[in-house]
DOGU-153175 format. One record per atom (N, C-alpha, C): residue in one letter; atom name; z, x, y; residue number from 0. Coordinates in pm, whole numbers, padded with zeros to 5 digits. Layout:
DOGU-153175
<site type="a" atom="CA" z="Z" x="X" y="Y" seq="NUM"/>
...
//
This chain:
DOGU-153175
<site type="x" atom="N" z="01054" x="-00712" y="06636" seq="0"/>
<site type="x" atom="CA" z="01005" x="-00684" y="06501" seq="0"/>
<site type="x" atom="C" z="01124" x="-00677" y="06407" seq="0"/>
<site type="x" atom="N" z="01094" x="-00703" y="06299" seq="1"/>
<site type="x" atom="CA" z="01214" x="-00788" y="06184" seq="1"/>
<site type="x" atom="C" z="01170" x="-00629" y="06062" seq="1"/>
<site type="x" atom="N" z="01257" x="-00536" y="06016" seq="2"/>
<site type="x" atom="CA" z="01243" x="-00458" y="05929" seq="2"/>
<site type="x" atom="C" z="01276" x="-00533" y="05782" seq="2"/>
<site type="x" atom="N" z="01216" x="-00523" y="05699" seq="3"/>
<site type="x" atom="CA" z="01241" x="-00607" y="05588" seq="3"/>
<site type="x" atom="C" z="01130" x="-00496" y="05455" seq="3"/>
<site type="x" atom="N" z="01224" x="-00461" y="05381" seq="4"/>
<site type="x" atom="CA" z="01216" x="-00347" y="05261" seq="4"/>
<site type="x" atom="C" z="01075" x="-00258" y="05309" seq="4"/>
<site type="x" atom="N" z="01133" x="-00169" y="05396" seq="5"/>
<site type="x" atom="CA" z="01058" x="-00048" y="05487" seq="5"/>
<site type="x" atom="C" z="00940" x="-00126" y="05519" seq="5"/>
<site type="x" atom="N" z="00898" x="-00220" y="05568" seq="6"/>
<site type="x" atom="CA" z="00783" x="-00326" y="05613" seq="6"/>
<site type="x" atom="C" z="00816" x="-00405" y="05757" seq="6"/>
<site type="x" atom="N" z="00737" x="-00327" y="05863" seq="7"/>
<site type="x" atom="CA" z="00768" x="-00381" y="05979" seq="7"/>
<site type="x" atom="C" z="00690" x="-00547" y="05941" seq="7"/>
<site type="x" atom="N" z="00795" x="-00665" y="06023" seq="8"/>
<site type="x" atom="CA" z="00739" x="-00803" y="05999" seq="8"/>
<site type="x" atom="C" z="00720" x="-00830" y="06135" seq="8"/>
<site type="x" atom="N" z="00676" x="-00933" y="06232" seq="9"/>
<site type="x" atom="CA" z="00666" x="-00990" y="06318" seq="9"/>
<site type="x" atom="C" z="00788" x="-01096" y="06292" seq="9"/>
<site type="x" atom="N" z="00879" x="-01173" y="06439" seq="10"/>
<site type="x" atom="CA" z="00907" x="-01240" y="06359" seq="10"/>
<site type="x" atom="C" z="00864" x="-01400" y="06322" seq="10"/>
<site type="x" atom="N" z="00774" x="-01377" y="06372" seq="11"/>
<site type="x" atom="CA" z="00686" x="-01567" y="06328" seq="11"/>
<site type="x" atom="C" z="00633" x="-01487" y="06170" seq="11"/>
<site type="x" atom="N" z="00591" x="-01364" y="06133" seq="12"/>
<site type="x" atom="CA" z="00598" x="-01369" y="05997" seq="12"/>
<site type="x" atom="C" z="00682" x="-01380" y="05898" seq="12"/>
<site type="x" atom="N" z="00814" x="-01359" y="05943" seq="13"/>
<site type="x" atom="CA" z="00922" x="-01348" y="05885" seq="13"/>
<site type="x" atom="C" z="00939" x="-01539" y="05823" seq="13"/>
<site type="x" atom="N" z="00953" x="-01596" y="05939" seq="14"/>
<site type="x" atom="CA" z="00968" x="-01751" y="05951" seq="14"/>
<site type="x" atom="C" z="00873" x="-01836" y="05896" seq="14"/>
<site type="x" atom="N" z="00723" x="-01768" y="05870" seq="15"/>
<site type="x" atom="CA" z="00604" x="-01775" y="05796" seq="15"/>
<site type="x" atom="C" z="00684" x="-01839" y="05654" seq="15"/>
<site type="x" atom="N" z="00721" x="-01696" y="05625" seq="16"/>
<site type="x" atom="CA" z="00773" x="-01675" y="05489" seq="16"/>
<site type="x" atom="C" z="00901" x="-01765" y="05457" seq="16"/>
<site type="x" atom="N" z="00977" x="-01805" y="05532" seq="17"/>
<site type="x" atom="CA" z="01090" x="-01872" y="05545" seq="17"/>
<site type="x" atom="C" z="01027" x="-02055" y="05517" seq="17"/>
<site type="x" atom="N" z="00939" x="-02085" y="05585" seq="18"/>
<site type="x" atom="CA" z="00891" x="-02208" y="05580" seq="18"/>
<site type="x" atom="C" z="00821" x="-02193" y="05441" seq="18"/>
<site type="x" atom="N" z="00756" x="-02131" y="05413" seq="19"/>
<site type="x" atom="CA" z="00688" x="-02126" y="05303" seq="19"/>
<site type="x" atom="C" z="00787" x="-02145" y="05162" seq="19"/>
<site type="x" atom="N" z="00882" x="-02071" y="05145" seq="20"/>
<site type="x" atom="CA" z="00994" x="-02117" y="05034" seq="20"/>
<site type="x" atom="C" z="01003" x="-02239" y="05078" seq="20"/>
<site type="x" atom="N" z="01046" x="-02270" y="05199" seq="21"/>
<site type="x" atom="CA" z="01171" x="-02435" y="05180" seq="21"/>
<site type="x" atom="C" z="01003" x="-02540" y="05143" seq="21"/>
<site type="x" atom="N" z="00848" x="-02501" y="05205" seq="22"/>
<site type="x" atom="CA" z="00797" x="-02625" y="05151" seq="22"/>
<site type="x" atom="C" z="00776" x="-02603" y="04987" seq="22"/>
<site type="x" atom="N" z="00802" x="-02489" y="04969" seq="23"/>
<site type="x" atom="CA" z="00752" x="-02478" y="04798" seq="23"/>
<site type="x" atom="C" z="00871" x="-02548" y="04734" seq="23"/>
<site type="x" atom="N" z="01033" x="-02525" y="04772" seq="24"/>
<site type="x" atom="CA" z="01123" x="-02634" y="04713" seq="24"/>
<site type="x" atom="C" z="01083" x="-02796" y="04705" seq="24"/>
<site type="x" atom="N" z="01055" x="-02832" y="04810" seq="25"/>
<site type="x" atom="CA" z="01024" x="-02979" y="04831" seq="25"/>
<site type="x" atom="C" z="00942" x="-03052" y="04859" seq="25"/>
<site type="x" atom="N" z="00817" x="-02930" y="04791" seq="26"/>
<site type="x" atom="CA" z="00664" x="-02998" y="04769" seq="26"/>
<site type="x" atom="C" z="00681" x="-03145" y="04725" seq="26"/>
<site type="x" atom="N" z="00556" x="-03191" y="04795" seq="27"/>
<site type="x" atom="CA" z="00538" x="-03350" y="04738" seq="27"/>
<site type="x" atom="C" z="00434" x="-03375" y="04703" seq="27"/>
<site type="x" atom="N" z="00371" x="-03390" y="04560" seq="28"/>
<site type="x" atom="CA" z="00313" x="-03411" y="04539" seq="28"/>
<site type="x" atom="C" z="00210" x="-03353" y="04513" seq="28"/>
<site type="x" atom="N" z="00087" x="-03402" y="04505" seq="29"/>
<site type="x" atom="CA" z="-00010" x="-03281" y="04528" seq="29"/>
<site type="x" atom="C" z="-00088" x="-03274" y="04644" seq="29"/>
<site type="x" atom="N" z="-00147" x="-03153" y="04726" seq="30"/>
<site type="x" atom="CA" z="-00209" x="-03139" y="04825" seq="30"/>
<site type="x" atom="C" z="-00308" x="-03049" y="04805" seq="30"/>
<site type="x" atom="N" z="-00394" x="-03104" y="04836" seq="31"/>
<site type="x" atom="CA" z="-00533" x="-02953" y="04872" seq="31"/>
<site type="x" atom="C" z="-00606" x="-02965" y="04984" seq="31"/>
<site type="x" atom="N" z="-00601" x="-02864" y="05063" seq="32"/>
<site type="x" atom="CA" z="-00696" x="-02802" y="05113" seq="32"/>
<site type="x" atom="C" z="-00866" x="-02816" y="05103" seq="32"/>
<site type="x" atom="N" z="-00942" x="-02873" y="05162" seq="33"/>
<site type="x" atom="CA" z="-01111" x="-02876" y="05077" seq="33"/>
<site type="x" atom="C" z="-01166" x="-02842" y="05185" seq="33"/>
<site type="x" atom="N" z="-01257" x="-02738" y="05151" seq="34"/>
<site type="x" atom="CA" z="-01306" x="-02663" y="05242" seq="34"/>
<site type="x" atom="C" z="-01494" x="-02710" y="05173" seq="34"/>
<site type="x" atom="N" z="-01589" x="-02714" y="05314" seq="35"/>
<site type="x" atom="CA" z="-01703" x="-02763" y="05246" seq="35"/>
<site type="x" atom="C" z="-01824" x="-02614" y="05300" seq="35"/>
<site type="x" atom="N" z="-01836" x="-02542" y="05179" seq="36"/>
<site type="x" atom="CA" z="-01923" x="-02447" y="05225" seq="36"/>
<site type="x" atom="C" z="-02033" x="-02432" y="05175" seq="36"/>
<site type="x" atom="N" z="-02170" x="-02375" y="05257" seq="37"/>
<site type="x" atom="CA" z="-02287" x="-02359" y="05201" seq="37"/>
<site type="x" atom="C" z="-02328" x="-02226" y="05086" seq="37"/>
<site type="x" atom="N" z="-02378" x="-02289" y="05002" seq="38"/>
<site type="x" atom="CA" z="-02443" x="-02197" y="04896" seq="38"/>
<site type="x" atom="C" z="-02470" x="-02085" y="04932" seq="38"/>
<site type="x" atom="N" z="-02411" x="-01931" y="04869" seq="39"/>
<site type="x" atom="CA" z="-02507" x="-01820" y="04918" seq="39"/>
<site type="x" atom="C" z="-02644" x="-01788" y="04928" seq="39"/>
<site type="x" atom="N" z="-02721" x="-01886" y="04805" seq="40"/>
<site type="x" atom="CA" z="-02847" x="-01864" y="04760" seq="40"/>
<site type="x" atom="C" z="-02913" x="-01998" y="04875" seq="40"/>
<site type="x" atom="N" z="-02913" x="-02023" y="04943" seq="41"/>
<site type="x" atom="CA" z="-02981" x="-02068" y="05071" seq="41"/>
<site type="x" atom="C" z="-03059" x="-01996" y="05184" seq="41"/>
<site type="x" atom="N" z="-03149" x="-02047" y="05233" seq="42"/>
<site type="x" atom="CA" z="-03236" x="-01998" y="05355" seq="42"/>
<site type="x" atom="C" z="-03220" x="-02064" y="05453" seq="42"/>
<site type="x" atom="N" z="-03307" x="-02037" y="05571" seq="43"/>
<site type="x" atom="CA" z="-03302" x="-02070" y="05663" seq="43"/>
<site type="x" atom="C" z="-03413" x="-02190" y="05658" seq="43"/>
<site type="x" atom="N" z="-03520" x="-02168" y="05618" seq="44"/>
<site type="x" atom="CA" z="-03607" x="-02268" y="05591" seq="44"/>
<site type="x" atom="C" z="-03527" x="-02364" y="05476" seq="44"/>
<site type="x" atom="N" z="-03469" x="-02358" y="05385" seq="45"/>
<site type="x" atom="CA" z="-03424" x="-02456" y="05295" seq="45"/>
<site type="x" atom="C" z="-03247" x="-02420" y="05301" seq="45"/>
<site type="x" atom="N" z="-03182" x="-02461" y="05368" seq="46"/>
<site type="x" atom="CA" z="-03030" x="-02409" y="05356" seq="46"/>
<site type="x" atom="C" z="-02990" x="-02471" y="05195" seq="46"/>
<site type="x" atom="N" z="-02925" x="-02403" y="05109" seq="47"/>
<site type="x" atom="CA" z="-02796" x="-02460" y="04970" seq="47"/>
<site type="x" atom="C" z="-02731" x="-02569" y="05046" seq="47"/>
<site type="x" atom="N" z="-02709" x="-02625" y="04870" seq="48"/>
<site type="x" atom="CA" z="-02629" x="-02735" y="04877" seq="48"/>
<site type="x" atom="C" z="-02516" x="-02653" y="04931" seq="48"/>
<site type="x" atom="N" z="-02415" x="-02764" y="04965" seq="49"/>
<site type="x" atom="CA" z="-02269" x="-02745" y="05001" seq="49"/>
<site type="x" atom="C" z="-02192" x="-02745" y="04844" seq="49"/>
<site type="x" atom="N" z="-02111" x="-02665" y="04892" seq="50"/>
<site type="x" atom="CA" z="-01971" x="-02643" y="04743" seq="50"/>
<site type="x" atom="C" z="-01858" x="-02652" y="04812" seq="50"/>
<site type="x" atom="N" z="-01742" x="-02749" y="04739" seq="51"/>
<site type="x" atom="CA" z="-01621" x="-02716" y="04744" seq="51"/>
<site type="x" atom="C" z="-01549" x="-02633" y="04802" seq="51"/>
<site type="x" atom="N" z="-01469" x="-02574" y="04836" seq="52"/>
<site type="x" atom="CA" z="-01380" x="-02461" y="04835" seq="52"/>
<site type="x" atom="C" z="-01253" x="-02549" y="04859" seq="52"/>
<site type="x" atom="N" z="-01154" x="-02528" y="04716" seq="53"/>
<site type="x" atom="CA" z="-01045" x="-02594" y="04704" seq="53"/>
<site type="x" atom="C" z="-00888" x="-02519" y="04731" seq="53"/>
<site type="x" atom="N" z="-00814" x="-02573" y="04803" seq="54"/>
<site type="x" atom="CA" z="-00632" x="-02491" y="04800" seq="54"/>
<site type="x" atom="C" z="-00570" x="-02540" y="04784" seq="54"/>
<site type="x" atom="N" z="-00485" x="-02523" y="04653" seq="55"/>
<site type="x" atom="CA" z="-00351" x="-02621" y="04661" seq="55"/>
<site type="x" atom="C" z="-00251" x="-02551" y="04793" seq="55"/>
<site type="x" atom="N" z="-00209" x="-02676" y="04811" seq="56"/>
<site type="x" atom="CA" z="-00080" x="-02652" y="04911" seq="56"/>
<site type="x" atom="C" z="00035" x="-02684" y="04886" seq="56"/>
<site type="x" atom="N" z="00135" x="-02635" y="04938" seq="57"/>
<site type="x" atom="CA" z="00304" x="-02706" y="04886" seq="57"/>
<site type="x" atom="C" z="00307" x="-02727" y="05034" seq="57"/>
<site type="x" atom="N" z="00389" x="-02859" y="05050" seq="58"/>
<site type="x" atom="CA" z="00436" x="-02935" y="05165" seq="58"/>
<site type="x" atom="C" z="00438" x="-03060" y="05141" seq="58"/>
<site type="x" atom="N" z="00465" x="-03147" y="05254" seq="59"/>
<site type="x" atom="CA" z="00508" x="-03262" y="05255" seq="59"/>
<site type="x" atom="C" z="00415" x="-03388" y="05348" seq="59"/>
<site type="x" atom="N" z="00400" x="-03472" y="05327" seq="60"/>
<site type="x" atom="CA" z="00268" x="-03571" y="05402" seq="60"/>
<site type="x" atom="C" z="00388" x="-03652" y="05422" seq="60"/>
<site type="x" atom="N" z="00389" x="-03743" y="05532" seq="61"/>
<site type="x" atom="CA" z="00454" x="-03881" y="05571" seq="61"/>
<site type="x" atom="C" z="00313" x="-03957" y="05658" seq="61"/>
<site type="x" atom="N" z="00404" x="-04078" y="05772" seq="62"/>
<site type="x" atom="CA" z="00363" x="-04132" y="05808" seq="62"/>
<site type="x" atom="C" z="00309" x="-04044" y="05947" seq="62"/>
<site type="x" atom="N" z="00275" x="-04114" y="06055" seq="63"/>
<site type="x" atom="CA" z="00244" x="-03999" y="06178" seq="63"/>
<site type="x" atom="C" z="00353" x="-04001" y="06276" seq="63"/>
<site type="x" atom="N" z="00439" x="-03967" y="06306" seq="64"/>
<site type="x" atom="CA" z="00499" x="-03902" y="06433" seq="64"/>
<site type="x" atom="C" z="00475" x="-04000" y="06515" seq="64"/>
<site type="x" atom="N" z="00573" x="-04071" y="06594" seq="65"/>
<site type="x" atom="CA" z="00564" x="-04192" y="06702" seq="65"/>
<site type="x" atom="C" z="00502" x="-04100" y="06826" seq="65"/>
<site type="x" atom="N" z="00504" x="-03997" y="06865" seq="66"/>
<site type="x" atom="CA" z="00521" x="-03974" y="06937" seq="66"/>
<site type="x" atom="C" z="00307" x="-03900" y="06945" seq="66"/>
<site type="x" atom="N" z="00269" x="-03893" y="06852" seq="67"/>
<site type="x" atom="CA" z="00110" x="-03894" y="06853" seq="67"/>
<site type="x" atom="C" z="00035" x="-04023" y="06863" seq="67"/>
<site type="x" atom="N" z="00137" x="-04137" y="06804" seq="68"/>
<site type="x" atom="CA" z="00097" x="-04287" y="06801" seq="68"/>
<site type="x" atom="C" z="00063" x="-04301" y="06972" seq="68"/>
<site type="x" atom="N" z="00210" x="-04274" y="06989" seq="69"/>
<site type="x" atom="CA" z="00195" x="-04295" y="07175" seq="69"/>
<site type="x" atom="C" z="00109" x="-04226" y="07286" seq="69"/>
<site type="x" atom="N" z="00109" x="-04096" y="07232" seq="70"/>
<site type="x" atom="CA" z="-00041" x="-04009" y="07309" seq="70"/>
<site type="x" atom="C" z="-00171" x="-04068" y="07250" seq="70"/>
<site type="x" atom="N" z="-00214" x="-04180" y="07149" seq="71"/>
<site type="x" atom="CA" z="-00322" x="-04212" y="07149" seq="71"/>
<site type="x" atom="C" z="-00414" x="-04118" y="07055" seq="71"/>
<site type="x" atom="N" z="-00337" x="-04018" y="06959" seq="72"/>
<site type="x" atom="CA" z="-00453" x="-03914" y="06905" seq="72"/>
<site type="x" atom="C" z="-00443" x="-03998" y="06774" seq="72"/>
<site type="x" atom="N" z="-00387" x="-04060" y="06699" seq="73"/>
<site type="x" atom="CA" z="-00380" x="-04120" y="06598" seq="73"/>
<site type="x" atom="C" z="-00361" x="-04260" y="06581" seq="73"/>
<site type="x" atom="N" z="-00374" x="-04353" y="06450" seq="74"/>
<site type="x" atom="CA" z="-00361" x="-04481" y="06400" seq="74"/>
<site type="x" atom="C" z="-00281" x="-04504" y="06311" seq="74"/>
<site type="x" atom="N" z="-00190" x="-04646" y="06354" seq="75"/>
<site type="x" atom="CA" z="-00057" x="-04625" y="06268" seq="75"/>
<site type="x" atom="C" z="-00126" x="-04582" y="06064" seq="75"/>
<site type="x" atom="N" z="-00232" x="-04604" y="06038" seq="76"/>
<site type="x" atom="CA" z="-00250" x="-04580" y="05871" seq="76"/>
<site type="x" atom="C" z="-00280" x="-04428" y="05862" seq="76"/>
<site type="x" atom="N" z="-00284" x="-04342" y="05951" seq="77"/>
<site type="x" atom="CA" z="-00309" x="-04219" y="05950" seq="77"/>
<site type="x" atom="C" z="-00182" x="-04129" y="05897" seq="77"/>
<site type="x" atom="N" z="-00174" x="-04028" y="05914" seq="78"/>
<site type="x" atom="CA" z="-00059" x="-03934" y="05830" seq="78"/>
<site type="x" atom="C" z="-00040" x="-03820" y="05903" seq="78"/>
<site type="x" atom="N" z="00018" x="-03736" y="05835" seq="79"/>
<site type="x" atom="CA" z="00075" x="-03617" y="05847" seq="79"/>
<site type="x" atom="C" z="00133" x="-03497" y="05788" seq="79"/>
<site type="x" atom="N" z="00026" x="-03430" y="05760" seq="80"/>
<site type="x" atom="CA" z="00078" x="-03335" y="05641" seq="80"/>
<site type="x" atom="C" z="00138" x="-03141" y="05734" seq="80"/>
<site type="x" atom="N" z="00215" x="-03137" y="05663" seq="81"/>
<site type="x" atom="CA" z="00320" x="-03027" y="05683" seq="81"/>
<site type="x" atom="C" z="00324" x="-02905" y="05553" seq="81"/>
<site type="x" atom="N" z="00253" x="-02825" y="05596" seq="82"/>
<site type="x" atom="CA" z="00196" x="-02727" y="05449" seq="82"/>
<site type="x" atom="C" z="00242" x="-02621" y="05513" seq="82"/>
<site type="x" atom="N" z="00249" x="-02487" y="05382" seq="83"/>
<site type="x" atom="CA" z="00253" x="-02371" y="05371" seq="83"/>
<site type="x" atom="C" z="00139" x="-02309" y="05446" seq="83"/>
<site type="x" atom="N" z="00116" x="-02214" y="05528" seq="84"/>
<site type="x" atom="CA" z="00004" x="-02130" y="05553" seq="84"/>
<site type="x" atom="C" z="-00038" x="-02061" y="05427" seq="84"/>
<site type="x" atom="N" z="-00196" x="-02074" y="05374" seq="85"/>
<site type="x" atom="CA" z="-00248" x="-01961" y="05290" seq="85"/>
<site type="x" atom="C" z="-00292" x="-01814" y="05405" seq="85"/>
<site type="x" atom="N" z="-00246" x="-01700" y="05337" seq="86"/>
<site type="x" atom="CA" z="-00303" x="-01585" y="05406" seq="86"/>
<site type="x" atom="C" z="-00443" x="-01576" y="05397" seq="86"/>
<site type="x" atom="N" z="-00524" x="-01556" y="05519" seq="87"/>
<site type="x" atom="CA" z="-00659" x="-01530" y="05473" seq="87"/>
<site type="x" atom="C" z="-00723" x="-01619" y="05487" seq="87"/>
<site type="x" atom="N" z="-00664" x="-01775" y="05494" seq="88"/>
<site type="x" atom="CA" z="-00742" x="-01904" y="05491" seq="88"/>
<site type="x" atom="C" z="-00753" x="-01967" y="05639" seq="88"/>
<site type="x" atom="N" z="-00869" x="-02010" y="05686" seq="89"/>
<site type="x" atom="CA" z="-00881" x="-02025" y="05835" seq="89"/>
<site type="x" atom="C" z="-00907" x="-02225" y="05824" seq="89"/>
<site type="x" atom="N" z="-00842" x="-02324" y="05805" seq="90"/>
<site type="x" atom="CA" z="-00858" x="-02455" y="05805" seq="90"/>
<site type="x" atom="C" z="-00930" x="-02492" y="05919" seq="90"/>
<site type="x" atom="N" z="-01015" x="-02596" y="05981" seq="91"/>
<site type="x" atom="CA" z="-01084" x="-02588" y="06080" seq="91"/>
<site type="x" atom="C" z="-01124" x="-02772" y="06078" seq="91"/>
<site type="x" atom="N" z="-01152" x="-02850" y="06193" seq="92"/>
<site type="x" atom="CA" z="-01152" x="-02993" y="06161" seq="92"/>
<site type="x" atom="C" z="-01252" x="-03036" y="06147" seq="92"/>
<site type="x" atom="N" z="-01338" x="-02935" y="06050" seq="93"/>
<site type="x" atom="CA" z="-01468" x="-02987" y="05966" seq="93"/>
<site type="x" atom="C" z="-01382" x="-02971" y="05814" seq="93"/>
<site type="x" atom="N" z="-01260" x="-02918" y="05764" seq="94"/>
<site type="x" atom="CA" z="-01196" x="-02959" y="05635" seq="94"/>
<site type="x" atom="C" z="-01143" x="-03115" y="05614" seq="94"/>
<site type="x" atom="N" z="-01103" x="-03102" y="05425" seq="95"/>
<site type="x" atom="CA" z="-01019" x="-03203" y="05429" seq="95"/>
<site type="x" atom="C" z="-00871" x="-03187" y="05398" seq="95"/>
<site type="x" atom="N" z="-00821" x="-03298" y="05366" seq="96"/>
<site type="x" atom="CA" z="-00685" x="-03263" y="05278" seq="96"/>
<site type="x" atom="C" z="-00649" x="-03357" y="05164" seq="96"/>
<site type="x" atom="N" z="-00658" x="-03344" y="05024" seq="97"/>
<site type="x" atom="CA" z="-00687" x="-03446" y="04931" seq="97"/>
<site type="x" atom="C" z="-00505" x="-03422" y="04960" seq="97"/>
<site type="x" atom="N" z="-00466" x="-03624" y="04881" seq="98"/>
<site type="x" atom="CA" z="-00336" x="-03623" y="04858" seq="98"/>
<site type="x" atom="C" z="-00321" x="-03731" y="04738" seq="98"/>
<site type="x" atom="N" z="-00259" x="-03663" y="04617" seq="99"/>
<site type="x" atom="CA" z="-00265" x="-03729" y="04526" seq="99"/>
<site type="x" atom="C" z="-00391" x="-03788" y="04492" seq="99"/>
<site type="x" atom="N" z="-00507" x="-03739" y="04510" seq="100"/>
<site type="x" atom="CA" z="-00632" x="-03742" y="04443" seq="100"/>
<site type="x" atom="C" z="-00689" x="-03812" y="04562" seq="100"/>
<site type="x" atom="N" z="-00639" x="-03888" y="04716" seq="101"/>
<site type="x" atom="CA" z="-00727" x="-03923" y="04794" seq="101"/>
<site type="x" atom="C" z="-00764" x="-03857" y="04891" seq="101"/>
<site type="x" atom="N" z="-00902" x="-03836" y="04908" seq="102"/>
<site type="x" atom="CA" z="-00928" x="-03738" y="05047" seq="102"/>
<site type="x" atom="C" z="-00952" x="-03827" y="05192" seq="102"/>
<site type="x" atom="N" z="-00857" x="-03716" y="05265" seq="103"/>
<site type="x" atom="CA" z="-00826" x="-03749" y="05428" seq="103"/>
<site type="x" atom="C" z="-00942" x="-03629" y="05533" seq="103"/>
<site type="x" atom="N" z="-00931" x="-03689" y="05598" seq="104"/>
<site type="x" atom="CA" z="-00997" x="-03623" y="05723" seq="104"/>
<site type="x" atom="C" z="-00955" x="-03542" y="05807" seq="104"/>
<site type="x" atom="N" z="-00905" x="-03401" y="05858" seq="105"/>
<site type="x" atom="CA" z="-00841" x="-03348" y="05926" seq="105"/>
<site type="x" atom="C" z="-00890" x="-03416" y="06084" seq="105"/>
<site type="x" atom="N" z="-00795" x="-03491" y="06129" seq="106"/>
<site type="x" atom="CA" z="-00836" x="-03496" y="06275" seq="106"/>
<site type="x" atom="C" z="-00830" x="-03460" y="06365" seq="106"/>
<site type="x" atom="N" z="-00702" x="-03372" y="06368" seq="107"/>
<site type="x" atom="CA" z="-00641" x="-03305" y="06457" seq="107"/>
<site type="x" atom="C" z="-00520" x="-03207" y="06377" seq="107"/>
<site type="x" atom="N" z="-00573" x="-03069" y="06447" seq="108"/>
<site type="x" atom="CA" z="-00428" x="-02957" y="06392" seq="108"/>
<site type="x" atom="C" z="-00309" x="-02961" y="06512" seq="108"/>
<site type="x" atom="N" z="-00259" x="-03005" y="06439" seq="109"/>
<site type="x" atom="CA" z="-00106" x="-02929" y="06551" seq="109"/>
<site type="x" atom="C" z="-00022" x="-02855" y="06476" seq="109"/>
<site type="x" atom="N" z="-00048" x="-02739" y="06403" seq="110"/>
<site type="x" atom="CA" z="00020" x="-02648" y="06332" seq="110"/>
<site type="x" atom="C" z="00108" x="-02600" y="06443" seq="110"/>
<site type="x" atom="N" z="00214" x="-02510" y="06386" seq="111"/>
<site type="x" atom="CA" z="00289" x="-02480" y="06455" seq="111"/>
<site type="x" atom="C" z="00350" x="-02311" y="06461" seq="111"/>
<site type="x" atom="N" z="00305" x="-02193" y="06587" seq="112"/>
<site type="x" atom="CA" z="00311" x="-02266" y="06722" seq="112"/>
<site type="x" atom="C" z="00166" x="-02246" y="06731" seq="112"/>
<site type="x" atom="N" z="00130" x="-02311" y="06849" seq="113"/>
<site type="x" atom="CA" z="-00042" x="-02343" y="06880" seq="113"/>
<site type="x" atom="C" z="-00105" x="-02190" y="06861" seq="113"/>
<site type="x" atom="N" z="-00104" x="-02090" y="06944" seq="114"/>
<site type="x" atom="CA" z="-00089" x="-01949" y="06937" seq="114"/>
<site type="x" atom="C" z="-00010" x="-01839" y="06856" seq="114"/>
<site type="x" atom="N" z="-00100" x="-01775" y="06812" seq="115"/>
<site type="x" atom="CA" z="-00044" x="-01655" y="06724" seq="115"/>
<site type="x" atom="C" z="-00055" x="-01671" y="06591" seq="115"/>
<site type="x" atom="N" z="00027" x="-01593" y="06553" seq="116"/>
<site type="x" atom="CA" z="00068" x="-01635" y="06375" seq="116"/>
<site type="x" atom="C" z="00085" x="-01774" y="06369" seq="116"/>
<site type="x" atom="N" z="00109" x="-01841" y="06259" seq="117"/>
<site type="x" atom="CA" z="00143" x="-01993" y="06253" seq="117"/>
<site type="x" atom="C" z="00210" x="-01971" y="06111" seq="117"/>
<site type="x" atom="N" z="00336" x="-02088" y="06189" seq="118"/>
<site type="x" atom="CA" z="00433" x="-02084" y="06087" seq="118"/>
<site type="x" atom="C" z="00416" x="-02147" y="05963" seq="118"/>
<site type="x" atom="N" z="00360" x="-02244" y="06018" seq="119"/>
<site type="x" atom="CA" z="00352" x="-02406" y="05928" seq="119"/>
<site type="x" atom="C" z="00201" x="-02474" y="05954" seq="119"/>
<site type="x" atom="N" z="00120" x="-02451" y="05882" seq="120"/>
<site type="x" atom="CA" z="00011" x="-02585" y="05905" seq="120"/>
<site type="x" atom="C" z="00062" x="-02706" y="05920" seq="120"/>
<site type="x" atom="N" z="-00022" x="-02793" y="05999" seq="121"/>
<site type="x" atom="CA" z="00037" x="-02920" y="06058" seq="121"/>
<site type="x" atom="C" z="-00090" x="-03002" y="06077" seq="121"/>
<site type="x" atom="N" z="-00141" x="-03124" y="05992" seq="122"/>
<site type="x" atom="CA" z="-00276" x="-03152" y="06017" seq="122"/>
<site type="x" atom="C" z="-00241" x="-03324" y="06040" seq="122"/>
<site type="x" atom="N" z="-00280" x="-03384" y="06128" seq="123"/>
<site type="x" atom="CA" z="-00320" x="-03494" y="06158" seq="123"/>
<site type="x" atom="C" z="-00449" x="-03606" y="06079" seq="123"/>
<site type="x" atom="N" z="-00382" x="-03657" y="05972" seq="124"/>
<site type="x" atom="CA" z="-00535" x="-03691" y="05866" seq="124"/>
<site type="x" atom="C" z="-00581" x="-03783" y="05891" seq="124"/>
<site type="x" atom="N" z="-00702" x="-03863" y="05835" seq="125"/>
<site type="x" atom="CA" z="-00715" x="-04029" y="05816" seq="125"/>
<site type="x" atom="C" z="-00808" x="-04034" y="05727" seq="125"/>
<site type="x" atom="N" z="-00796" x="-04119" y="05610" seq="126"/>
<site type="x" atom="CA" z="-00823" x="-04145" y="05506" seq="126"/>
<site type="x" atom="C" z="-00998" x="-04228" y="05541" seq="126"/>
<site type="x" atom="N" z="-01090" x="-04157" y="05485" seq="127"/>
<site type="x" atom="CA" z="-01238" x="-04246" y="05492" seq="127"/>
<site type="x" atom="C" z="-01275" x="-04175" y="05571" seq="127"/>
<site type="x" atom="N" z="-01273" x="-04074" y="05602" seq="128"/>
<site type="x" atom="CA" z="-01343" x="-03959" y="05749" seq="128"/>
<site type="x" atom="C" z="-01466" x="-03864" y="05715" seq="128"/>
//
């Protein structure tokens, strides 16, 4: 445990916080988070429409990692986005991830580390999903 201004931290929270500055320096672009949730005013006999639920994120998208190409979980036009954790926010691979106004498909999380706190969201996308 990491003491930091009389506040016991963990230290994957500490490193939380550490990743979180360096992606807010060298955000790219824009990123969100889209979360698709049902209306409160729904039943069971008639469920609500679905709404939005939007997050900007700071981080960075590239191409995918040779090394997911080669395990077969992805396609070379697919991506890779590298975000800040929101507190409180649970991403799940029924979300999306808009980038620069196009929305991707979460296909796979490999945030990082698999267990526990997580330092870094880590989402595996593909565009048309």
């Amino acid at each position: 445990i990491v003491r930091t201004g009389g506040k016991s931290m963990t230290f994957y929270n500490e490193m939380q916080n550490i990743a979180k500055g360096v992606l807010n320096e060298f955000n790219q672009g824009s990123i969100k988070l889209v979360q698709l949730v049902e209306s409160p005013d729904g039943s069971p006999d008639k469920p609500g429409d679905m709404q939005e639920r939007v997050y900007n994120l700071k981080g960075s998208v590239k191409g995918v990692s040779f090394k997911y190409l080669k395990e077969g979980y992805v396609i070379h036009t697919d991506l890779e986005a590298t975000v800040a954790v929101i507190p409180d926010v649970q991403p799940t691979l029924n979300d999306f991830v808009e980038v620069d106004g196009v929305r991707y498909k979460i296909i796979r999380d490999v945030s990082v580390p698999a267990a526990g706190t997580k330092v870094v969201w880590k989402f595996l996308i593909r565009k048309g999903g």
